[in-house]
VOGU-3710 file (C-alpha; in Angstrom, 3 decimals, decimal comma):
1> xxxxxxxxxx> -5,586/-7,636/11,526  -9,161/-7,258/9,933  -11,859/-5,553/12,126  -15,632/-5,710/11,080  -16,817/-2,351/12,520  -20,425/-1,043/12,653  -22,219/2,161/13,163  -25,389/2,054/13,897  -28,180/4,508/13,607  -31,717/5,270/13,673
11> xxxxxxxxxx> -31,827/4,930/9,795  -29,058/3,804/8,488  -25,842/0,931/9,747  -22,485/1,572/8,347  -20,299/-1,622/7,876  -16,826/-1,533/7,355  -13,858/-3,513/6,855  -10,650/-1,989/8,580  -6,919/-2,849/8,948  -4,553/-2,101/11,845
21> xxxxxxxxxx> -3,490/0,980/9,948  -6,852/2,732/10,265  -7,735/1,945/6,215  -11,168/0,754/5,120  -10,706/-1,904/2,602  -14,545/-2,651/2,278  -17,492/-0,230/3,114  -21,245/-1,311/2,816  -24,752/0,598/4,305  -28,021/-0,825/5,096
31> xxxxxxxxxx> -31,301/0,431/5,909  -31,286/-0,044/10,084  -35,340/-0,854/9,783  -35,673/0,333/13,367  -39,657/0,085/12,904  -39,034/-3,784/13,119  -37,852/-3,551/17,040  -33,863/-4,631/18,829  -34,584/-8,140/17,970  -34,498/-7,926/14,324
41> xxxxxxxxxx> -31,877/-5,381/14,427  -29,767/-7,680/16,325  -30,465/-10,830/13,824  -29,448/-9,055/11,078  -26,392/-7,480/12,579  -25,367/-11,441/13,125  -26,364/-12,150/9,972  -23,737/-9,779/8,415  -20,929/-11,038/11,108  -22,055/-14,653/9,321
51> xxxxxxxxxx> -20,912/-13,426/6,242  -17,227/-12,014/7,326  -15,992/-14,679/9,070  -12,183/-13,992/8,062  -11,811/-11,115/11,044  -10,225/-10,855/14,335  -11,678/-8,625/15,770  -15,596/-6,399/15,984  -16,487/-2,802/16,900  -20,286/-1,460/17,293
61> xxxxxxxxxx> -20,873/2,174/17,529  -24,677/2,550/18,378  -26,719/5,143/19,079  -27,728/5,217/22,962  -25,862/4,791/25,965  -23,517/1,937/26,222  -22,318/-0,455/29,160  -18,999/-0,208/27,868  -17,629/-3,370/30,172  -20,356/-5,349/29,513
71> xxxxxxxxxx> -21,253/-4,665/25,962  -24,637/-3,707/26,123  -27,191/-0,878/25,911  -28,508/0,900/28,985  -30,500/3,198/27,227  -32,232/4,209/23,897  -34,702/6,551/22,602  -37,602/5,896/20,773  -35,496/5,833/17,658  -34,073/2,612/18,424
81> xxxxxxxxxx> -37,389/0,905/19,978  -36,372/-2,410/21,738  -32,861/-1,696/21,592  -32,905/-0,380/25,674  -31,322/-3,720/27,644  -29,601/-5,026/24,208  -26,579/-7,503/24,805  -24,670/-7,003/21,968  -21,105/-8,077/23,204  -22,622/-11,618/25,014
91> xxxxxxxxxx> -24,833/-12,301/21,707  -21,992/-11,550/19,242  -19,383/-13,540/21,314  -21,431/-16,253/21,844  -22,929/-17,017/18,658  -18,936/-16,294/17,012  -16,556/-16,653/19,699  -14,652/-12,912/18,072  -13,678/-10,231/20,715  -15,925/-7,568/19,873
101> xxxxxxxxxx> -16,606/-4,087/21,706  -19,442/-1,810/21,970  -19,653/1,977/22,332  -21,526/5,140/21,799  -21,912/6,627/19,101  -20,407/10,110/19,406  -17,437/8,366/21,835  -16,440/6,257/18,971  -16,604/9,352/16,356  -14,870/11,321/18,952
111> xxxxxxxxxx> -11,831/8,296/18,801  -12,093/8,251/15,239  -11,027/12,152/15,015  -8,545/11,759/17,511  -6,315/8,803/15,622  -7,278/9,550/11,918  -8,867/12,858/11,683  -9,380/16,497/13,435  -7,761/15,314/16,944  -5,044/13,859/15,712
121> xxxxxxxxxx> -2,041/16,567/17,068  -4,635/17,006/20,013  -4,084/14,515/22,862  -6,820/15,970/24,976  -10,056/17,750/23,299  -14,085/17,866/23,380  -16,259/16,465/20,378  -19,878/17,353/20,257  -22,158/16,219/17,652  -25,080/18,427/16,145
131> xxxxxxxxxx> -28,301/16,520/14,672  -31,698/15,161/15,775  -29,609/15,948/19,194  -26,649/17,197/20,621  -24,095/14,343/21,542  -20,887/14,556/22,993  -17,972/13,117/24,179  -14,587/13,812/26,623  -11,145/12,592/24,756  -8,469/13,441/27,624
141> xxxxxxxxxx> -5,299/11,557/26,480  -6,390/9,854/23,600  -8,891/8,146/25,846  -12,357/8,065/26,735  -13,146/9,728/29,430  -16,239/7,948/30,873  -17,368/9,685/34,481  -18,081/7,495/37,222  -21,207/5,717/35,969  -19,786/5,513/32,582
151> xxxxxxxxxx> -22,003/7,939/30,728  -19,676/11,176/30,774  -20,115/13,890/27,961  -24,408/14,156/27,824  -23,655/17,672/26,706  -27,232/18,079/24,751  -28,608/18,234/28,133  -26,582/20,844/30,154  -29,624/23,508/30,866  -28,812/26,510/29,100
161> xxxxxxxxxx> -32,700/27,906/29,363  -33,996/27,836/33,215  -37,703/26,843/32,814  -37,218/26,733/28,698  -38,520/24,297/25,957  -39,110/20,761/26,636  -36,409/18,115/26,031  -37,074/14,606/24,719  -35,306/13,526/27,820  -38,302/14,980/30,133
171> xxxxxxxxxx> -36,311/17,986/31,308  -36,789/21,608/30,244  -34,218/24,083/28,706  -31,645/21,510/27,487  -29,360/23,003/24,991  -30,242/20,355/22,536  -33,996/21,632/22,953  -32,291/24,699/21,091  -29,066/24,060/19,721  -29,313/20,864/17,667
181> xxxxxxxxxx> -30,223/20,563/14,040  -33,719/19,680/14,802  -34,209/22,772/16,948  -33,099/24,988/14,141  -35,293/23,441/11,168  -38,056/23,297/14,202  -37,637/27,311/14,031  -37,467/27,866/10,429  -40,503/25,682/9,466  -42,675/27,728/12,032
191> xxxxxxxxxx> -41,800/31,236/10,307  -40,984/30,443/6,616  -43,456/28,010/4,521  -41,675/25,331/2,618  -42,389/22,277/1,198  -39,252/20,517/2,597  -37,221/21,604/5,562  -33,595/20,716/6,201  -29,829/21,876/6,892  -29,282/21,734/3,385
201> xxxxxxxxxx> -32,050/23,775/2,295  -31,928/26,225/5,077  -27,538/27,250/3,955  -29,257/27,104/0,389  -31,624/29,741/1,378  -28,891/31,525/3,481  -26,663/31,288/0,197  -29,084/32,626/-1,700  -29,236/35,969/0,447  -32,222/35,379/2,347
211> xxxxxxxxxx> -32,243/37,598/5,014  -35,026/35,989/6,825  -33,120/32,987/7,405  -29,558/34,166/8,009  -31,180/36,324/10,801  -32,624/32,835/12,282  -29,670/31,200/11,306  -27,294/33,296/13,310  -29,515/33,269/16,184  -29,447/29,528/16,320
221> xxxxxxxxxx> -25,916/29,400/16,113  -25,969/31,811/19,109  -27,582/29,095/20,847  -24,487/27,001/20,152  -22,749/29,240/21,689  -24,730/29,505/24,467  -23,671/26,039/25,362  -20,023/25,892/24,136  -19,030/28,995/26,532  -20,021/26,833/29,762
231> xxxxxxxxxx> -17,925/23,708/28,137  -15,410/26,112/27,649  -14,752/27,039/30,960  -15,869/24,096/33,142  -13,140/21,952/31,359  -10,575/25,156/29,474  -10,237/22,676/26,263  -7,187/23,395/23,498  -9,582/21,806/21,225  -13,698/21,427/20,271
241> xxxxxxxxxx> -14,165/19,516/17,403  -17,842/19,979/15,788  -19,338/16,606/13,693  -23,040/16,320/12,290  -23,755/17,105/8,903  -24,963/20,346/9,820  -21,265/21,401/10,375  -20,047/21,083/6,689  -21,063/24,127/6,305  -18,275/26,886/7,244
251> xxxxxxxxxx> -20,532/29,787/7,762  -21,146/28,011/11,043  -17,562/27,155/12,044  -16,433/30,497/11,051  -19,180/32,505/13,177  -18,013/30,902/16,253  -14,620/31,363/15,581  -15,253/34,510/15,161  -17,805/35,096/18,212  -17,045/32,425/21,064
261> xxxxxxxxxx> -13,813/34,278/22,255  -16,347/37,707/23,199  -17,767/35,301/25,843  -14,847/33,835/27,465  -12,489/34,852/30,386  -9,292/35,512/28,545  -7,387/32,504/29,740  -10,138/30,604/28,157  -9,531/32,329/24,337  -6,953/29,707/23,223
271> xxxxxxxxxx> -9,534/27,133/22,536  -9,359/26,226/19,180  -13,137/25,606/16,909  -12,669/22,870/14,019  -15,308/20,878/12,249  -14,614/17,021/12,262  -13,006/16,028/9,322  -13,693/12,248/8,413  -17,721/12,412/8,403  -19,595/9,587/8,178
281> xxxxxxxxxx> -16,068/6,799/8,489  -15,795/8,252/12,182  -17,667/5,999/13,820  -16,719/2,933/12,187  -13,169/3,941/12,319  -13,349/4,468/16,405  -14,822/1,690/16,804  -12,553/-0,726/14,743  -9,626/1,650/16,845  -11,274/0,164/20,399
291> xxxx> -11,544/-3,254/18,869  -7,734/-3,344/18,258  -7,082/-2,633/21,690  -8,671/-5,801/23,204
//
C-alpha cells in the first residue's frame, strides 16, 4: 500500500510518500502561500494528488479543527484565511475517486508518536504541542479520543490566569496566552533588545550564561507547568509527550521532570515527561496511519 500524506501548515505543507510499514519512501515541502486564501490552497493540494496517481490511499493533517466524518474544516485562524468551511475529503474524492481522511494537526502527530515514535509502549497518553499555540490531543488506546462534538484536547485554552492576558480565541487567561512559544519570545523581546527573536536564539542566549534570560526562561516554563499539573490530575496520564520545536531543547524537558512531581498529589507522580521523538514526519506519518485504516 502507498499513502500520499500531507501536513499542512500556516507556512509550510509536508508531502510524503508512506508504506504500510510506517516508512517514507518520498518526502517533498512547499511553501503553503496562505496569503493566497483556501481556494488556492486547495488547487494546489489537487494539483500534487494529480501528480501521484499510483496510491491507494490519502491522509491530510491541517491546522484547525477538523470534521473528522465528513472531511472538512470547521474552524481556522487567521493563519489559514479561507480555509474555515473547507471540504477537503468531498473535493479530493471527487475529483480522484481515492479514500482519503482528514485530521488535526496535533491528533495526527499525536498518532504518529503513538505507532512510530514516543507512544509507542504507551497505549494510552496525552500529546501537547508548543508553538504559535498550544495544541493538544487525547490518545486513550491507541485511538483518538474525540469528545462529544469531536473537538476533544483544546488544551491551549484551559484558563490557567482568571481575568489574565488576552487569547487569540477571544477569551482571557488561556494557558497558550502564556505557555506557548509565542508567549515566551512575546516576553523576552519586551525586556531584552534584539534584532531577531526566537526559540533558538533565546537557548543560545541561555547557553551562553545569560542570566537575564534563563531567569525568564524558567519562569515561562513554570507556566507550562502551570497547565500540565491540571492535565495531570483531571485525566492521571502514564504518559505526556511534548512536540514543537521549542521542545528539542532538554533544558526544558529536564526542568519539568524535575519540577512537575512538587505539584502533584502523590498518586499522580508516576506520570512520565518525554519530548516527541519523530519531529516534523509526525504528522504525515499519523495521517498516512488513519488512511490505512479506511
Amino acid at each position: 500500500m502507498r499513502i500520499l500524506a500531507f501536513d499542512i501548515g500556516g507556512t509550510a505543507i509536508k508531502i510524503g510518500i508512506i508504506n504500510e510499514n510506517g516508512q517514507i519512501l518520498e518526502s517533498s515541502e512547499m511553501p503553503t502561500m496562505a496569503h493566497e486564501g483556501g481556494e488556492a490552497l486547495m488547487s494546489r493540494i489537487l494539483t500534487v494528488i494529480s501528480e501521484h496517481k499510483d496510491v491507494d490511499r490519502i491522509g491530510i493533517s491541517t491546522a484547525g479543527q477538523v470534521d473528522y466524518l465528513e472531511g472538512k474544516i470547521i474552524f481556522a485562524s487567521e493563519n489559514l484565511p479561507g480555509w474555515t468551511g473547507m471540504e477537503i475529503k468531498k473535493r479530493i474524492e471527487d475529483a480522484f475517486n481515492i479514500p482519503t481522511i482528514v485530521e488535526n494537526d496535533v491528533n495526527a502527530a499525536a498518532i504518529g508518536e503513538a505507532y512510530y515514535g514516543a507512544g509507542t509502549n504507551a497505549k494510552s497518553f496525552l500529546c501537547l504541542a508548543y508553538g504559535t499555540g498550544i495544541g493538544g490531543a487525547i490518545i486513550e488506546n491507541g485511538e483518538i479520543y474525540r469528545g462529544a462534538y469531536g473537538s476533544a484536547g483544546e488544551f491551549g485554552h484551559i484558563v490557567t490566569h482568571v481575568g489574565g492576558k488576552d487569547c487569540t480565541c477571544g477569551a482571557r487567561g488561556c494557558y497558550e496566552a502564556y505557555a506557548s512559544t509565542t508567549a515566551l519570545v512575546k516576553r523576552v523581546k519586551q525586556e531584552i533588545t534584539l534584532n531577531e527573536v526566537n526559540g533558538r536564539v533565546i537557548f543560545n542566549l541561555v547557553n551562553d550564561g545569560n542570566e537575564h534570560v534563563k531567569k525568564i526562561v524558567d519562569e515561562w516554563i513554570f507556566e507550562i507547568i502551570m497547565g500540565l499539573i491540571n492535565l495531570v490530575h483531571v485525566f492521571n496520564p502514564s504518559l505526556i509527550v511534548l512536540g514543537g520545536g521549542i521542545m528539542e531543547q532538554p533544558y526544558i524537558i529536564k526542568y519539568i521532570q524535575d519540577n512537575l512531581p512538587r505539584f502533584v498529589m502523590p498518586n499522580y507522580r508516576k506520570v512520565i515527561i518525554k519530548a516527541a521523538e519523530i519531529g516534523n514526519n509526525a504528522g504525515i506519518l499519523g495521517a498516512a496511519h488513519l488512511a490505512m485504516k479506511i
